[in-house]
Every structure is written in structure tokens, then in C-alpha cells.
C-alpha positions in Angstrom: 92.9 108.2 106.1 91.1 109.1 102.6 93.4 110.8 100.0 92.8 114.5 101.5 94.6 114.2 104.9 96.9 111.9 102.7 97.4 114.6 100.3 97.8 117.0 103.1 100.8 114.6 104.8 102.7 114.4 101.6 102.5 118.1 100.0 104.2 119.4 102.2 108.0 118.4 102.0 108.5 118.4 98.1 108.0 122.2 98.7 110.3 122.2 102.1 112.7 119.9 100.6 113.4 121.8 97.7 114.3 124.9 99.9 116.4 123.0 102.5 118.4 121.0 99.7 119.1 124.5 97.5 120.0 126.0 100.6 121.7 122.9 101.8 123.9 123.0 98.3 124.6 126.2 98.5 126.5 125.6 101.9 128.2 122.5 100.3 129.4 125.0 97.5 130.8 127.4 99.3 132.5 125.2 102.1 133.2 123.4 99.1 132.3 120.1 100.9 131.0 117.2 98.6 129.8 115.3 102.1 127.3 118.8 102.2 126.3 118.6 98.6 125.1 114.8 99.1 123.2 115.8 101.7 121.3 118.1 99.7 121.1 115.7 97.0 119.1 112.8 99.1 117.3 115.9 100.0 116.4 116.5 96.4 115.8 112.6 95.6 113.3 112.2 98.7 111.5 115.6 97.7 110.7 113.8 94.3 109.3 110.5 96.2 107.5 112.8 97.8 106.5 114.7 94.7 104.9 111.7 93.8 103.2 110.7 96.7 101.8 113.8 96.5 100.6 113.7 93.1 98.9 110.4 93.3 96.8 112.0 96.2 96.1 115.2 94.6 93.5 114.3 92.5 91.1 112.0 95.3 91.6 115.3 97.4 90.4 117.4 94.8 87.4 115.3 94.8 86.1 116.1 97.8 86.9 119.4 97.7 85.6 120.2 94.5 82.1 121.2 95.4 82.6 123.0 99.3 81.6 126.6 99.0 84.6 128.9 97.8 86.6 126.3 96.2 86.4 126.4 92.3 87.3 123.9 90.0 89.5 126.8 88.1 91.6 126.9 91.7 92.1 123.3 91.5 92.9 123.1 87.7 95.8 125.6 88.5 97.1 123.7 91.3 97.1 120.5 90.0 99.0 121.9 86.4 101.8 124.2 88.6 102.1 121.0 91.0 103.0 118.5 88.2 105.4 121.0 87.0 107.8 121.1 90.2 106.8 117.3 90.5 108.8 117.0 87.3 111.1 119.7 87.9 112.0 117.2 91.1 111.9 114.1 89.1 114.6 115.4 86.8 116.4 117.1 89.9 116.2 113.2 91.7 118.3 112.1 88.3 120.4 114.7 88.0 121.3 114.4 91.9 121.8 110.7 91.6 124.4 111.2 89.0 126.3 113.7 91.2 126.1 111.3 94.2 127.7 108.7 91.9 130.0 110.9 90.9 131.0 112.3 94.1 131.3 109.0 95.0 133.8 107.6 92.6 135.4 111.6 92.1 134.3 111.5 88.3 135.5 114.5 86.8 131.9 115.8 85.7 131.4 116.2 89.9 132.3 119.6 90.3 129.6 121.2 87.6 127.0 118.9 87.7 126.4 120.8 91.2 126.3 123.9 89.5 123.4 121.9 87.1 121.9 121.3 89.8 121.5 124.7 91.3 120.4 125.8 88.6 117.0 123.2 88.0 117.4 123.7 92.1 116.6 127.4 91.8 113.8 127.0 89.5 111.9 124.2 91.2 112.4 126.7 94.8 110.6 128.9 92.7 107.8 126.9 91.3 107.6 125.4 94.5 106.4 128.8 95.8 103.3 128.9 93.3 102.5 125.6 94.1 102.3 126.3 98.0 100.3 129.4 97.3 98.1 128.0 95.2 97.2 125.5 97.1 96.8 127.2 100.4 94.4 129.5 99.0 92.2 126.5 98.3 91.4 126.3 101.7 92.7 129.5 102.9 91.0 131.8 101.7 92.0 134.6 104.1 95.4 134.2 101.6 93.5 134.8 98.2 94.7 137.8 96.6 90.6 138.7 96.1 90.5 138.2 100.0 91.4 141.9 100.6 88.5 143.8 99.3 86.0 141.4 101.0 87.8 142.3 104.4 88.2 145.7 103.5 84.0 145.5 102.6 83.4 143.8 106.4 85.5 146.6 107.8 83.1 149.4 106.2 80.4 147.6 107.0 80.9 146.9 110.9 82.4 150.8 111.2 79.3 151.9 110.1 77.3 149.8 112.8 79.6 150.9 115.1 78.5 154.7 114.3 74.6 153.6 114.9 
């Protein structure tokens, strides 16, 4: 495996984790069941390995994508910065949520809005987590670039008008 399928394997769940566990903690807050809200913490701790994972790979698959038709270095330069954004955003969310397991654990008095904390940076990195999945898809997807549309609305001029010959 080179560091593109690699990269591939890994980017997947910091982006999927980071919706489960926020939607995962919400359910925990409003059954108001700490068992629930640990889940979504290890959720939000294994999203950040994975964060990682990711990020190490990113760059060795940007290298040998770097120079195939329709894939600019700009594309890749805002990937890469929006991706180590959430990766952080999860680093800090894999601190935050280790402190609230502890204190969940050992009912710590701090347990009850350190969940709310988390929500919060939860909320934000489901949100950044978005940008990153778009722009990477449209890497290699280009039928999902936002300057897709006028090139298939071009194609669809063009083959109507053979069609009238």
C-alpha cells in the first residue's frame, strides 16, 4: 500500500467520527446518560488517532497526485491547511474528552459541563469536518467541483446541438 490508498483508508473516519460522537453526545445529553457521553468521547479520541494517521499520509498522497490532469497544487494546498485544522480541532477534542471520561469516571464535579465544552469544540470540528470532506473529494471528484456545472452545462449545449444535425 503507498501513502494514497493509505491516505484514502484513514481520512475517512476523523470526518465520520466527529459526526457519530456529536450526535452520539447529544443523545447522552438528553437521556442524560454519562455511559452515552463516554461512548462519544472514545469516539472523539479515536477520530484524533485517526486524524493523525491521516495527516502523516496526506502529504505522500499529495505527491502523486500533484501532477495528474485537473488536480492543482492550489486544491491540495487548501486541503491540506482545512485538514490540519479539524486534525487539531480533534486533538484538543481527544484531551478535552479524556478529562470528561476521568471525570465521569470518578463523578468529579466539573463532569456535567465539560460535556457541554465538548459540544461546543464538537460542533465546530462537525463543521470543519465538512470543508475538509469537500475539499478533498473534489480532488478527485471533479463531477463535485463547484466549476463542474458550467462545463456540464457546455457538454449539454454542445451534444443538443449534434443532436439537431
Amino acid at each position: 500500500m503507498n501513502d494514497a490508498h493509505l491516505h484514502l483508508v484513514f481520512n475517512h473516519f476523523p470526518i465520520i467520527g466527529a459526526i457519530f460522537g456529536f450526535g452520539v453526545l447529544v443523545a447522552g445529553l438528553v437521556l442524560k446518560n454519562n455511559a452515552v457521553k463516554n461512548v462519544s468521547y472514545c469516539l472523539f479520541i479515536v477520530s484524533a488517532i485517526f486524524a493523525y494517521a491521516s495527516l502523516s499520509t496526506g502529504g505522500g498522497a499529495a505527491g502523486m497526485v500533484k501532477d495528474m490532469p485537473d488536480i492543482t497544487k492550489p486544491m491540495i494546498h487548501e486541503h491540506a491547511e482545512i485538514a490540519e485544522k479539524l486534525a487539531y480541532l480533534l486533538y484538543l477534542l481527544a484531551v478535552v474528552s479524556l478529562a470528561a471520561l476521568y471525570a465521569n469516571i470518578k463523578n468529579l464535579s466539573f463532569s456535567r459541563w465539560i460535556s457541554y465544552v465538548i459540544l461546543i469544540i464538537a460542533g465546530v470540528a462537525v463543521y470543519v469536518s465538512k470543508d475538509v470532506g469537500t475539499t478533498g473529494g473534489e480532488i478527485r471528484h471533479t463531477e463535485i467541483r463547484s466549476d463542474s456545472a458550467p462545463a456540464n452545462s457546455e457538454r449539454n449545449e454542445n451534444e443538443a446541438e449534434h443532436e439537431n444535425d
